[in-house]
mmCIF file of the N, C-alpha and C atoms, coordinates in Angstrom:
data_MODEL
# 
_entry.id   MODEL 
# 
loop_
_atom_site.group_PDB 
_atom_site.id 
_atom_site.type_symbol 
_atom_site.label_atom_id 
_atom_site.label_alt_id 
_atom_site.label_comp_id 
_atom_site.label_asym_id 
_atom_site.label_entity_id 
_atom_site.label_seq_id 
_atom_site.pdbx_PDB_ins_code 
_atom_site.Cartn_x 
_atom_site.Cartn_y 
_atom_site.Cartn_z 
_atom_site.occupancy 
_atom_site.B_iso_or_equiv 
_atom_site.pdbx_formal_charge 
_atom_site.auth_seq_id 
_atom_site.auth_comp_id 
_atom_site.auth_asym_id 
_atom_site.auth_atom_id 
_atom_site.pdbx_PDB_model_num 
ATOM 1   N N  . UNK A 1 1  ? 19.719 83.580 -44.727 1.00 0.00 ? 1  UNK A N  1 
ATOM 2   C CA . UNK A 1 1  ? 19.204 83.774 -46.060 1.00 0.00 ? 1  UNK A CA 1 
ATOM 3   C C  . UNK A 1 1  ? 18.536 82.469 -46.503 1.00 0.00 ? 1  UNK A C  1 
ATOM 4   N N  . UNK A 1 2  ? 17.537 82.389 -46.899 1.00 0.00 ? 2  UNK A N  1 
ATOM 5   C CA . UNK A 1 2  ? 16.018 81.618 -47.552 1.00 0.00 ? 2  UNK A CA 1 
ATOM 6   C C  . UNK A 1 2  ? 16.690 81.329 -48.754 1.00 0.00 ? 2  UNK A C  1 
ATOM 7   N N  . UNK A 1 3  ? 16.630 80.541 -49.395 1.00 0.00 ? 3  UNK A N  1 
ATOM 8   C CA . UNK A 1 3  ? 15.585 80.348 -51.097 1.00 0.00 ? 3  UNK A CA 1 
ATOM 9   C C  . UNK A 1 3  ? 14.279 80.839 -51.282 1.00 0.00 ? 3  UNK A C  1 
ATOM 10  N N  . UNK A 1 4  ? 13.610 80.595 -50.501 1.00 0.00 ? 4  UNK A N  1 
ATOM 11  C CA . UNK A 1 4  ? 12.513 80.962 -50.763 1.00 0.00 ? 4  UNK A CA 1 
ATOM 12  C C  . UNK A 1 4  ? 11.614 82.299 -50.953 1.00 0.00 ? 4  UNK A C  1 
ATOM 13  N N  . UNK A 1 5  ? 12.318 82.945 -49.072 1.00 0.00 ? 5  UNK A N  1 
ATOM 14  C CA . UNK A 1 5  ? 11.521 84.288 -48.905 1.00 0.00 ? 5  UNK A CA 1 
ATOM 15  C C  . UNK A 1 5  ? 12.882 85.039 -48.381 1.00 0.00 ? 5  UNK A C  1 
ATOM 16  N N  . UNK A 1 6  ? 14.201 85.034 -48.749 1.00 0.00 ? 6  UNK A N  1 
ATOM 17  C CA . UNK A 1 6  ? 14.927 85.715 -48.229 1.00 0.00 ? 6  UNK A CA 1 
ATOM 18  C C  . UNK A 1 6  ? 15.795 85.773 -46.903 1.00 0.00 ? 6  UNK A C  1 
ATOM 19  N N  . UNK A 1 7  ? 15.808 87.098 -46.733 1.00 0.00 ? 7  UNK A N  1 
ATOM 20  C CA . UNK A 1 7  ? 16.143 87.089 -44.778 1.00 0.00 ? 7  UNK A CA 1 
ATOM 21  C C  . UNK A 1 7  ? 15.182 87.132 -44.208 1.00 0.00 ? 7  UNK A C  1 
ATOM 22  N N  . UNK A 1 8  ? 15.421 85.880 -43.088 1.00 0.00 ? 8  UNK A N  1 
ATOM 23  C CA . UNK A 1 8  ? 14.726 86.400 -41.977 1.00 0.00 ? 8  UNK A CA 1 
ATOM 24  C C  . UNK A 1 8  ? 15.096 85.824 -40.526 1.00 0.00 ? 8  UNK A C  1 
ATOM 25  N N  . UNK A 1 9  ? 14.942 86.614 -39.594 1.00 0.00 ? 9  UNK A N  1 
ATOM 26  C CA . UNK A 1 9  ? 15.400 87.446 -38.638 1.00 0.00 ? 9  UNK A CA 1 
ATOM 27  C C  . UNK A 1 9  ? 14.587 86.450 -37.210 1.00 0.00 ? 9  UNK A C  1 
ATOM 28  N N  . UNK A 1 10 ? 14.928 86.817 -36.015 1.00 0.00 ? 10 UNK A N  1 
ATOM 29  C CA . UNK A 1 10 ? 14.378 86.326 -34.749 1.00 0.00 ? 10 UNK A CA 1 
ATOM 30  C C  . UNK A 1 10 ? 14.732 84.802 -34.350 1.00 0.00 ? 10 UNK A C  1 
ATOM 31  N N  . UNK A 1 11 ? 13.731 84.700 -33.493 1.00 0.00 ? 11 UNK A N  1 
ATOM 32  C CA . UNK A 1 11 ? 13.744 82.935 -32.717 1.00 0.00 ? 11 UNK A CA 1 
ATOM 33  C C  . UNK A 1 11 ? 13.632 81.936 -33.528 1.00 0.00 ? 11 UNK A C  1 
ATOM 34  N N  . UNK A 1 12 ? 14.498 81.069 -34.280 1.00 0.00 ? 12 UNK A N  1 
ATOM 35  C CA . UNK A 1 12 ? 14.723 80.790 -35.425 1.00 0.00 ? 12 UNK A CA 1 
ATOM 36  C C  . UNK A 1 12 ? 15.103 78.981 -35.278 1.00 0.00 ? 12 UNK A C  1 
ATOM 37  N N  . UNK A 1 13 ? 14.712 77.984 -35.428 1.00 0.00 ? 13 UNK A N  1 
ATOM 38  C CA . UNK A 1 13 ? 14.900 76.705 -35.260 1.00 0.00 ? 13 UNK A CA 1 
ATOM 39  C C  . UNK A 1 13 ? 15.655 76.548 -36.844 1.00 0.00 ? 13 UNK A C  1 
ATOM 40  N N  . UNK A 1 14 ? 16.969 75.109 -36.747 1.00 0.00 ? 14 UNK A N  1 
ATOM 41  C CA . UNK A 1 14 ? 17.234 74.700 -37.478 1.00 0.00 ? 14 UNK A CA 1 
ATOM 42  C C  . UNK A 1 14 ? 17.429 73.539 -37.510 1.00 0.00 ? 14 UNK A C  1 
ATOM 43  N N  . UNK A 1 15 ? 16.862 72.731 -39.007 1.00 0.00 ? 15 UNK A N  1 
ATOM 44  C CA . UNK A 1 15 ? 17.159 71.224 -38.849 1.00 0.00 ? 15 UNK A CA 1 
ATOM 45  C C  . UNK A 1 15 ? 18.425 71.226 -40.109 1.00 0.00 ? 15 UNK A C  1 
ATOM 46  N N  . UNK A 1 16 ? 19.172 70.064 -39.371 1.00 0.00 ? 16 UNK A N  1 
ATOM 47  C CA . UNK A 1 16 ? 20.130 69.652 -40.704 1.00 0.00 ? 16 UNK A CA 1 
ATOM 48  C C  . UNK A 1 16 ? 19.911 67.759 -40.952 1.00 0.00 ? 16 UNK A C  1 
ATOM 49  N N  . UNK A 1 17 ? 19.388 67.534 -41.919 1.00 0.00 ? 17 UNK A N  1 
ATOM 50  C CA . UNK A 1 17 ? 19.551 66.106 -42.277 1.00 0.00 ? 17 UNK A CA 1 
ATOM 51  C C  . UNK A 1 17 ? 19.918 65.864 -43.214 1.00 0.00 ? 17 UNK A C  1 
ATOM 52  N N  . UNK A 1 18 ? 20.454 64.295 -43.056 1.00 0.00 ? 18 UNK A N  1 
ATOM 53  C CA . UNK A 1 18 ? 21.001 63.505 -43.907 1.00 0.00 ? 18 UNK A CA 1 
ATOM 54  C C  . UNK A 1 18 ? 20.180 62.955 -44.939 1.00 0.00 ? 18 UNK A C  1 
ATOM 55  N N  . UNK A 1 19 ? 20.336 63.422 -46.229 1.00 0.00 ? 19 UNK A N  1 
ATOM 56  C CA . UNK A 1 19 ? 19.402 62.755 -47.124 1.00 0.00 ? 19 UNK A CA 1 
ATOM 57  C C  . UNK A 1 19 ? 20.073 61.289 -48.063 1.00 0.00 ? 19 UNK A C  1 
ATOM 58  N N  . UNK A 1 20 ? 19.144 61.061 -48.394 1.00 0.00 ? 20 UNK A N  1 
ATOM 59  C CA . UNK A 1 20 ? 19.595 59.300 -49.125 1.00 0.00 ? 20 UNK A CA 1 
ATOM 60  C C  . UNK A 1 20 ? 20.915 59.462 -49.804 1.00 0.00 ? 20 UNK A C  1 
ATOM 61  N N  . UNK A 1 21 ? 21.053 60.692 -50.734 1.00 0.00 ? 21 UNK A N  1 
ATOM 62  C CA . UNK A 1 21 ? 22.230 60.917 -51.531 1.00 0.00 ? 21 UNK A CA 1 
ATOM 63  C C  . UNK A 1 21 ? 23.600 60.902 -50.584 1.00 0.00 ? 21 UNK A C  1 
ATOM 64  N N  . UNK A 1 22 ? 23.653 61.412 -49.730 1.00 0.00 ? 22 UNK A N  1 
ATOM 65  C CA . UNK A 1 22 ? 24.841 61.551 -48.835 1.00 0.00 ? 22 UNK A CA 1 
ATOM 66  C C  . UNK A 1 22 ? 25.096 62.922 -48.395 1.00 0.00 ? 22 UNK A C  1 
ATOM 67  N N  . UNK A 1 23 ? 24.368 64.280 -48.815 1.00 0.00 ? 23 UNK A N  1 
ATOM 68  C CA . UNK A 1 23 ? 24.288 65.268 -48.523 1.00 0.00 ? 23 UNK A CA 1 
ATOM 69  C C  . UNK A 1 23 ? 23.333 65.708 -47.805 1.00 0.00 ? 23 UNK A C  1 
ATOM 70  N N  . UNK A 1 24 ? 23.641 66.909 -47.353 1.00 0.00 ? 24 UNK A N  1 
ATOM 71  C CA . UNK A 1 24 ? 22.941 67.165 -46.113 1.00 0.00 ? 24 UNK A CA 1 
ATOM 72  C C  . UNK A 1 24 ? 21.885 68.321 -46.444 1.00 0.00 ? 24 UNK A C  1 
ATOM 73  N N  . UNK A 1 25 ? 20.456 68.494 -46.244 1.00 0.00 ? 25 UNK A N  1 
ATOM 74  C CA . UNK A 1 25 ? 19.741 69.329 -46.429 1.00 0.00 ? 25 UNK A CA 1 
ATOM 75  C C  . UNK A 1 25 ? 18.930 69.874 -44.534 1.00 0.00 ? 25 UNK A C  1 
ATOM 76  N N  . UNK A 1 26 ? 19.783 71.759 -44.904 1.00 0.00 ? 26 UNK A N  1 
ATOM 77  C CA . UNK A 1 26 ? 19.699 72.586 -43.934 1.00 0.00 ? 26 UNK A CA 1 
ATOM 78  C C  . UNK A 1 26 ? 17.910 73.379 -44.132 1.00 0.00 ? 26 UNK A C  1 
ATOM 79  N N  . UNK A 1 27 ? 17.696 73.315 -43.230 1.00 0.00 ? 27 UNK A N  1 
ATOM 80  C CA . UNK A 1 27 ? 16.108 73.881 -43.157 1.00 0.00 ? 27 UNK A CA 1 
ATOM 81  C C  . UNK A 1 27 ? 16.041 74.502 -41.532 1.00 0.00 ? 27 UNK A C  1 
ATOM 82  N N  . UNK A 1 28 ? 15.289 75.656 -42.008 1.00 0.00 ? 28 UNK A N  1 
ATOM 83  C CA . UNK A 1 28 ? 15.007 76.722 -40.912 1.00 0.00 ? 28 UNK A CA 1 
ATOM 84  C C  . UNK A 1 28 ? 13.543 77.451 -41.087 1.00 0.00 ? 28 UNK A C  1 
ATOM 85  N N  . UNK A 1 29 ? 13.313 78.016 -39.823 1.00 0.00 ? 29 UNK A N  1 
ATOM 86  C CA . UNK A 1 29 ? 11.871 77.925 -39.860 1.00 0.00 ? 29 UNK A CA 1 
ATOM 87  C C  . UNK A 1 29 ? 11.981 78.846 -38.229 1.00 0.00 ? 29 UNK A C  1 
ATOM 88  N N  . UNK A 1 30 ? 11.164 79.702 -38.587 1.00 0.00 ? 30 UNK A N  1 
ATOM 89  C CA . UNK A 1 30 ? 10.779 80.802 -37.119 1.00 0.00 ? 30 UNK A CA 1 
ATOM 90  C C  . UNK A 1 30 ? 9.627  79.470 -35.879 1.00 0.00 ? 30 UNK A C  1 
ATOM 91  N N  . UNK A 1 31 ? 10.541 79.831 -34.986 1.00 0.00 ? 31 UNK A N  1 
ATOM 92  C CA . UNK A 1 31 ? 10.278 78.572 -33.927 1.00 0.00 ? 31 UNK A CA 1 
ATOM 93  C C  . UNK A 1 31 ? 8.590  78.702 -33.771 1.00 0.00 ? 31 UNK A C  1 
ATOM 94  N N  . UNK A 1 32 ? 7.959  77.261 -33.772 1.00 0.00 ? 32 UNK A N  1 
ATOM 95  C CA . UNK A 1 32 ? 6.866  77.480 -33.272 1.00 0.00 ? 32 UNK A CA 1 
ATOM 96  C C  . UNK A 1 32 ? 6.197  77.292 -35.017 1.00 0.00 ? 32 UNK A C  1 
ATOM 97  N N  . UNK A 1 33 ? 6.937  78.115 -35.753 1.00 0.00 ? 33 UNK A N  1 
ATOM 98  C CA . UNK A 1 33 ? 5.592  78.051 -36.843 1.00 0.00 ? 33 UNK A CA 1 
ATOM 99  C C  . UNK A 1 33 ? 5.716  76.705 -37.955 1.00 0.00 ? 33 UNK A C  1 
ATOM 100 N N  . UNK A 1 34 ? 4.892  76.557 -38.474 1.00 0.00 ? 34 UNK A N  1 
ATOM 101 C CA . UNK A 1 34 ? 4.821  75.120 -39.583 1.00 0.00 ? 34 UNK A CA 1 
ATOM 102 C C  . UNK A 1 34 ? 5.658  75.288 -40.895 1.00 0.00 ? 34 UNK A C  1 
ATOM 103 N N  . UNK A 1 35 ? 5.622  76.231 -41.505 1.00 0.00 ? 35 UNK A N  1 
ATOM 104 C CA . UNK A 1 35 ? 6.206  76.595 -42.535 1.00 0.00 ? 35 UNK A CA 1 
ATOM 105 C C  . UNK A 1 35 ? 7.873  76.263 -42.627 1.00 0.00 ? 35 UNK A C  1 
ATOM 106 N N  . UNK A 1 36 ? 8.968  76.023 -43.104 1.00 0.00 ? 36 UNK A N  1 
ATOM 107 C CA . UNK A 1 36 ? 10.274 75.599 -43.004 1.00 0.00 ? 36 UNK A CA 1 
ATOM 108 C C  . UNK A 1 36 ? 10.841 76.366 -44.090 1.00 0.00 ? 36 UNK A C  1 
ATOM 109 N N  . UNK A 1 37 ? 11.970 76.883 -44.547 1.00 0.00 ? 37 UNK A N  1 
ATOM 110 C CA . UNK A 1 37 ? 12.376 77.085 -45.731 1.00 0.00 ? 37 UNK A CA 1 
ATOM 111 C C  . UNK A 1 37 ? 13.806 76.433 -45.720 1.00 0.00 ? 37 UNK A C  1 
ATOM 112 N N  . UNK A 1 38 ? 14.200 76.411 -46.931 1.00 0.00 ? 38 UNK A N  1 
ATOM 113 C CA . UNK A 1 38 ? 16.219 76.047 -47.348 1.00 0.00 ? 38 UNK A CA 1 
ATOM 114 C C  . UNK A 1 38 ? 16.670 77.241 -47.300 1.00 0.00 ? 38 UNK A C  1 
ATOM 115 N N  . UNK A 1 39 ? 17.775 76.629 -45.967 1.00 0.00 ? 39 UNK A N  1 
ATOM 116 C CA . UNK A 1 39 ? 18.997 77.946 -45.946 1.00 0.00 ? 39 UNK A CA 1 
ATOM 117 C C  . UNK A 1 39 ? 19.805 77.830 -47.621 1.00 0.00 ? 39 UNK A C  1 
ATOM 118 N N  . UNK A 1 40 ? 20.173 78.524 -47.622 1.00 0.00 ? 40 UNK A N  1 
ATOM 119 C CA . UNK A 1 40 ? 20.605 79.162 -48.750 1.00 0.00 ? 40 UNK A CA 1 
ATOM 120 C C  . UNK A 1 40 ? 21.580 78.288 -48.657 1.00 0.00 ? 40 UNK A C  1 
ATOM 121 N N  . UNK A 1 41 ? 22.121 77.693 -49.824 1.00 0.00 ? 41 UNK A N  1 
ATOM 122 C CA . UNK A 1 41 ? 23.393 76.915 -49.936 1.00 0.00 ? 41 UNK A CA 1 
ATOM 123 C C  . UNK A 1 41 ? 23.161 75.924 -49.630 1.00 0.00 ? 41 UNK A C  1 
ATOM 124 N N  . UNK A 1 42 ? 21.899 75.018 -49.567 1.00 0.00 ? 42 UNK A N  1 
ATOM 125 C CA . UNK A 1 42 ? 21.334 73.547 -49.212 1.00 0.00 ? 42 UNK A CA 1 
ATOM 126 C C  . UNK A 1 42 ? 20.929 72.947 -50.266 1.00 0.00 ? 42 UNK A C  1 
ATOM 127 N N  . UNK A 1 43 ? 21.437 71.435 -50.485 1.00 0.00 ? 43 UNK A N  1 
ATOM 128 C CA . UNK A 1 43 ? 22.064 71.206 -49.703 1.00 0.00 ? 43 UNK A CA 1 
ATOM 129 C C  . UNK A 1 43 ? 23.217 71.333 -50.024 1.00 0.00 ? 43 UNK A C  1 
ATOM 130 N N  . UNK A 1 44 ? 24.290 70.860 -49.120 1.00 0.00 ? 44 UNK A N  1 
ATOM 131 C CA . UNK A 1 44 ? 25.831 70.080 -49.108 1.00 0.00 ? 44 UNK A CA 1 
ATOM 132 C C  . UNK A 1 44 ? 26.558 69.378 -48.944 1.00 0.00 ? 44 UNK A C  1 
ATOM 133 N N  . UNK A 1 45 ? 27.626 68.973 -49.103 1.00 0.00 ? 45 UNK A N  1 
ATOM 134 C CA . UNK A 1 45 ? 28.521 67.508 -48.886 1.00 0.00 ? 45 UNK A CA 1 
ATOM 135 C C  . UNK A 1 45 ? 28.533 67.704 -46.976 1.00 0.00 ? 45 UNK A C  1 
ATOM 136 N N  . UNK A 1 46 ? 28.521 66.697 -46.802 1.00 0.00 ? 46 UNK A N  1 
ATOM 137 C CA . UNK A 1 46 ? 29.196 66.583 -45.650 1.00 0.00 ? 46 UNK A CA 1 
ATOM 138 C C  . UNK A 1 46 ? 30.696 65.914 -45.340 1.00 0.00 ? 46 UNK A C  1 
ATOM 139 N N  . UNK A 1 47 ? 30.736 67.298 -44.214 1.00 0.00 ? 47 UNK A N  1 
ATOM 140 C CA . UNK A 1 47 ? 32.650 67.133 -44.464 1.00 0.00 ? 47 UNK A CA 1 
ATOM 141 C C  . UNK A 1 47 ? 32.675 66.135 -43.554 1.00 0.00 ? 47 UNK A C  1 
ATOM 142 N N  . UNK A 1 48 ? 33.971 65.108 -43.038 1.00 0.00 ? 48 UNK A N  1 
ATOM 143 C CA . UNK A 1 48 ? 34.434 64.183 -42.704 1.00 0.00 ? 48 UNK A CA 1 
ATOM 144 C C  . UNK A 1 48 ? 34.325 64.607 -41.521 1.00 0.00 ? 48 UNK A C  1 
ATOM 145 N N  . UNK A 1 49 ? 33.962 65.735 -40.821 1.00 0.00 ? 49 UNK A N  1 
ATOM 146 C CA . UNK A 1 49 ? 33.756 65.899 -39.222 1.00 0.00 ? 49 UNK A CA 1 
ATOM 147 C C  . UNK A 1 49 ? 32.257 65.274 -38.789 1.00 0.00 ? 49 UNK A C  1 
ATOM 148 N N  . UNK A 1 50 ? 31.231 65.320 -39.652 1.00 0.00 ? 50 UNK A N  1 
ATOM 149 C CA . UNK A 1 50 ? 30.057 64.535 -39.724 1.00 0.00 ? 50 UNK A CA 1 
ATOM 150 C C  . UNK A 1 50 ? 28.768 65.575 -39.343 1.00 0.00 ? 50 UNK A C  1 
ATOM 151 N N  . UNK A 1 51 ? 27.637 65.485 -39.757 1.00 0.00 ? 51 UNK A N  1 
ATOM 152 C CA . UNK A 1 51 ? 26.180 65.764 -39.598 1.00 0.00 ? 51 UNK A CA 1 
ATOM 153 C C  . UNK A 1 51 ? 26.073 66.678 -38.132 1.00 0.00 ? 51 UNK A C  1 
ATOM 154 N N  . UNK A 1 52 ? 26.869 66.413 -37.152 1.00 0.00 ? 52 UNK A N  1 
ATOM 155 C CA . UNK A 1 52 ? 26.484 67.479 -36.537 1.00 0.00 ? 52 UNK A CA 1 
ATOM 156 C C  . UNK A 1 52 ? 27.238 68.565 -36.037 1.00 0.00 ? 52 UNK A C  1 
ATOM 157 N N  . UNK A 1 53 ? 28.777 68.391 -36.951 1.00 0.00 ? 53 UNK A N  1 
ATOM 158 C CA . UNK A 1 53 ? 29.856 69.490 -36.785 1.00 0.00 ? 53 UNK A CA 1 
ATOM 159 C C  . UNK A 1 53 ? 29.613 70.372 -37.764 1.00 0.00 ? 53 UNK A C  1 
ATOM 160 N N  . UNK A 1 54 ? 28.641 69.627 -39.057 1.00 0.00 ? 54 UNK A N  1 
ATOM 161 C CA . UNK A 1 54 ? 27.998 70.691 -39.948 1.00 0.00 ? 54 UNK A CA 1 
ATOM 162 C C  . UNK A 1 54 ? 26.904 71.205 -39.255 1.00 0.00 ? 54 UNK A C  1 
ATOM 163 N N  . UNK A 1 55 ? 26.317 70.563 -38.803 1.00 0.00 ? 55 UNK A N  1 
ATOM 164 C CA . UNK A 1 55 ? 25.088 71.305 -37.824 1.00 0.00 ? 55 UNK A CA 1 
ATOM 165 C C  . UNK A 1 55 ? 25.476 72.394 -36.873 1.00 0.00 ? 55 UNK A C  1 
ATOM 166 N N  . UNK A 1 56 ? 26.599 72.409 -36.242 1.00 0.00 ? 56 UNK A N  1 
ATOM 167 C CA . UNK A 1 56 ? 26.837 73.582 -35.393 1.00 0.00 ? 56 UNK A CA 1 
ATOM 168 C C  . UNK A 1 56 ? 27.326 74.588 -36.048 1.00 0.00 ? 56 UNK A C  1 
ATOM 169 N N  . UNK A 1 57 ? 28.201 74.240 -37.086 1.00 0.00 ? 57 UNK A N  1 
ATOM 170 C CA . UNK A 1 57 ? 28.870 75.810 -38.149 1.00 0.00 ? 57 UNK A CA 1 
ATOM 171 C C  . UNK A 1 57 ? 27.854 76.237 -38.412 1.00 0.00 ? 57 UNK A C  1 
ATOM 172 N N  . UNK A 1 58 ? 26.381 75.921 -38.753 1.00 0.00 ? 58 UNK A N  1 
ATOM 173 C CA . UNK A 1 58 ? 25.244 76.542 -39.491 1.00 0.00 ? 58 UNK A CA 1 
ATOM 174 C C  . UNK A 1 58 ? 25.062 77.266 -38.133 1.00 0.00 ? 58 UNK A C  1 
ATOM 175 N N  . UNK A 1 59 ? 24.227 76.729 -37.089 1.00 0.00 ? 59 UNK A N  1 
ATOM 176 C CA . UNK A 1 59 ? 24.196 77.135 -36.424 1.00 0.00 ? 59 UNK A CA 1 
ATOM 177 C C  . UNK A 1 59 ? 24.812 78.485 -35.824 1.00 0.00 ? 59 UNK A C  1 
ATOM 178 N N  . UNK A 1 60 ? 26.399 78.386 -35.965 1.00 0.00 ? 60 UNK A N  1 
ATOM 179 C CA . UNK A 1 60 ? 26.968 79.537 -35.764 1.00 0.00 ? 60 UNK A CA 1 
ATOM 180 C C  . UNK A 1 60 ? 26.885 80.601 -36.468 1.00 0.00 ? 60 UNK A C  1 
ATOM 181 N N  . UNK A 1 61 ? 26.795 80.125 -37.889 1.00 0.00 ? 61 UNK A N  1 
ATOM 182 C CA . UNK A 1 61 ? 26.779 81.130 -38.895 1.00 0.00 ? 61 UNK A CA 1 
ATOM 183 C C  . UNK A 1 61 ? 25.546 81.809 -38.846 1.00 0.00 ? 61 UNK A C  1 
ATOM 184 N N  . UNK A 1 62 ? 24.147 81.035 -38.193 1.00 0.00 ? 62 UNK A N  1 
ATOM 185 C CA . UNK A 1 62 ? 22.931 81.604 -38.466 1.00 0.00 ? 62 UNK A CA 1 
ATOM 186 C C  . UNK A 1 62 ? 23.248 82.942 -37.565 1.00 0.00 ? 62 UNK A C  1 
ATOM 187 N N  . UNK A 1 63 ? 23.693 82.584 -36.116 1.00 0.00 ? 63 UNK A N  1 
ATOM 188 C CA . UNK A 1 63 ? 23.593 83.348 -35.126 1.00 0.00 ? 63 UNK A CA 1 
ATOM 189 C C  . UNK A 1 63 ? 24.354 84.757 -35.174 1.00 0.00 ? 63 UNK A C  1 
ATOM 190 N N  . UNK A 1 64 ? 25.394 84.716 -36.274 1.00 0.00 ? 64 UNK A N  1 
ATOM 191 C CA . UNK A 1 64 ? 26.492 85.709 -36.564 1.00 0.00 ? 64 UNK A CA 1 
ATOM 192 C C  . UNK A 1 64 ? 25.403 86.690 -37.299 1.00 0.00 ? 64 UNK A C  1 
ATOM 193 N N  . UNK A 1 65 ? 24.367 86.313 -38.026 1.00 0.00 ? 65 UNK A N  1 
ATOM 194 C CA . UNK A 1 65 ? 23.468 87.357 -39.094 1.00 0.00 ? 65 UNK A CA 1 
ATOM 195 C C  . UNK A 1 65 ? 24.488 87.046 -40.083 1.00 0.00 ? 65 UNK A C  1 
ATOM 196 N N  . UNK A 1 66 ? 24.272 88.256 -40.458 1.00 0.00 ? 66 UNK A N  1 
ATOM 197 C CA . UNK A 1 66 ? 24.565 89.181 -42.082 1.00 0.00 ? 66 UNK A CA 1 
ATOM 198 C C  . UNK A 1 66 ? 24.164 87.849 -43.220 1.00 0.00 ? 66 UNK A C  1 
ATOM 199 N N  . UNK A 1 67 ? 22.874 87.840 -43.363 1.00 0.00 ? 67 UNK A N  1 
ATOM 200 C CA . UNK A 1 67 ? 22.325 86.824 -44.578 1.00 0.00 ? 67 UNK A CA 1 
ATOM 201 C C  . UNK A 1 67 ? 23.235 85.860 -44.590 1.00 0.00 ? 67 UNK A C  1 
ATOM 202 N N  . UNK A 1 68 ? 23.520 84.744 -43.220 1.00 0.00 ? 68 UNK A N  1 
ATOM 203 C CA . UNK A 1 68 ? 24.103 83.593 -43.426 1.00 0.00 ? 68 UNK A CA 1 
ATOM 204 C C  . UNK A 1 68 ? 23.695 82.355 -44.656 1.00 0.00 ? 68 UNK A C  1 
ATOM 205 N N  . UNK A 1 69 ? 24.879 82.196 -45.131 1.00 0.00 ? 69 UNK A N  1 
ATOM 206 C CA . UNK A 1 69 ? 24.254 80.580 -45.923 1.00 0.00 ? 69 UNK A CA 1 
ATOM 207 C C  . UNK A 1 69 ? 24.974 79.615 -45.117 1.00 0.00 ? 69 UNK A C  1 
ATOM 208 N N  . UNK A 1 70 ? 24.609 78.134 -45.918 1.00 0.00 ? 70 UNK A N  1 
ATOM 209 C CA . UNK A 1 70 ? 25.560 77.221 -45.553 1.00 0.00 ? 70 UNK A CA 1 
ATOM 210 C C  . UNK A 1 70 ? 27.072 77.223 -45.708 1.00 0.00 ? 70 UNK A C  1 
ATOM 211 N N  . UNK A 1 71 ? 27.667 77.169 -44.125 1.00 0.00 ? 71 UNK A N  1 
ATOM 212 C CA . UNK A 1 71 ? 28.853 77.463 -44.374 1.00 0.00 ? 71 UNK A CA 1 
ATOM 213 C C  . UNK A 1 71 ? 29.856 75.942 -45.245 1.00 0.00 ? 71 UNK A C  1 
ATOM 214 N N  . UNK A 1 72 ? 30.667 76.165 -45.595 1.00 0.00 ? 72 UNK A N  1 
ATOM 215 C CA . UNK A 1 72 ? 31.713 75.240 -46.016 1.00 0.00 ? 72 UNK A CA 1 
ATOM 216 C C  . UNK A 1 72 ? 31.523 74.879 -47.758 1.00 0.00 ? 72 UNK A C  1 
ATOM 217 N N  . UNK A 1 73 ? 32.286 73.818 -48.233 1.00 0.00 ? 73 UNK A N  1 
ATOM 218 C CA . UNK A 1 73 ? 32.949 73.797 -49.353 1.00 0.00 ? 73 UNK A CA 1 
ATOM 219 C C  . UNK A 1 73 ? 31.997 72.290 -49.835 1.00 0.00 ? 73 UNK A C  1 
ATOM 220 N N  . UNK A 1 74 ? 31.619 72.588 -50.981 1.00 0.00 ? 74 UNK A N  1 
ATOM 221 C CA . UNK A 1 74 ? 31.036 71.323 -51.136 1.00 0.00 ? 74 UNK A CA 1 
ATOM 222 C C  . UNK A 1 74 ? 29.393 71.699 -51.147 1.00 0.00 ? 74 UNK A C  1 
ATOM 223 N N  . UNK A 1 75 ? 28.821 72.894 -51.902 1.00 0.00 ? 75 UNK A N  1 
ATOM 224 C CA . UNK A 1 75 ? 27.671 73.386 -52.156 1.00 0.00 ? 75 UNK A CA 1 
ATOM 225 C C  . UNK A 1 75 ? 26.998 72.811 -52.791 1.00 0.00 ? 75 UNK A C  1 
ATOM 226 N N  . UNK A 1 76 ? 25.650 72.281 -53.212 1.00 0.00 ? 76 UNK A N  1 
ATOM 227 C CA . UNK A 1 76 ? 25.241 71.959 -54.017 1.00 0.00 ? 76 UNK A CA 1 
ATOM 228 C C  . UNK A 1 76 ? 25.530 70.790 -54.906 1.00 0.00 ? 76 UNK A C  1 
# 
């Protein structure tokens, strides 16, 4: 699930970075194309496992479907 344009579906790249504040902003984007949007629930704290144990829960969660957001506690 987007902010922007919703669900969407297929071969799907995701970045997670660390922004200046200390939270993490999740962005996804259909592989190949220029355009990026915010997963839903971006950004968030990052939990004490670090930047890329949040990177794989997204990951997992993207891959599960059903209009994933960012998983975990510490939204916004």
């Amino acid at each position: 699930m987007t902010d922007e344009v919703g669900v969407i579906t297929g071969d799907l790249t995701i970045a997670t970075v660390l922004r200046p504040d200390g939270r993490a902003a999740v962005r996804i984007q259909y592989t190949g194309a220029e355009e990026w949007y915010t997963l839903s629930g971006s950004p968030v704290s990052v939990a004490p496992g670090g930047l890329e144990v949040l990177h794989d829960a997204v990951v997992r969660a993207v891959g599960q479907g059903r209009e994933a957001v960012v998983p975990g506690p510490g939204r916004r």
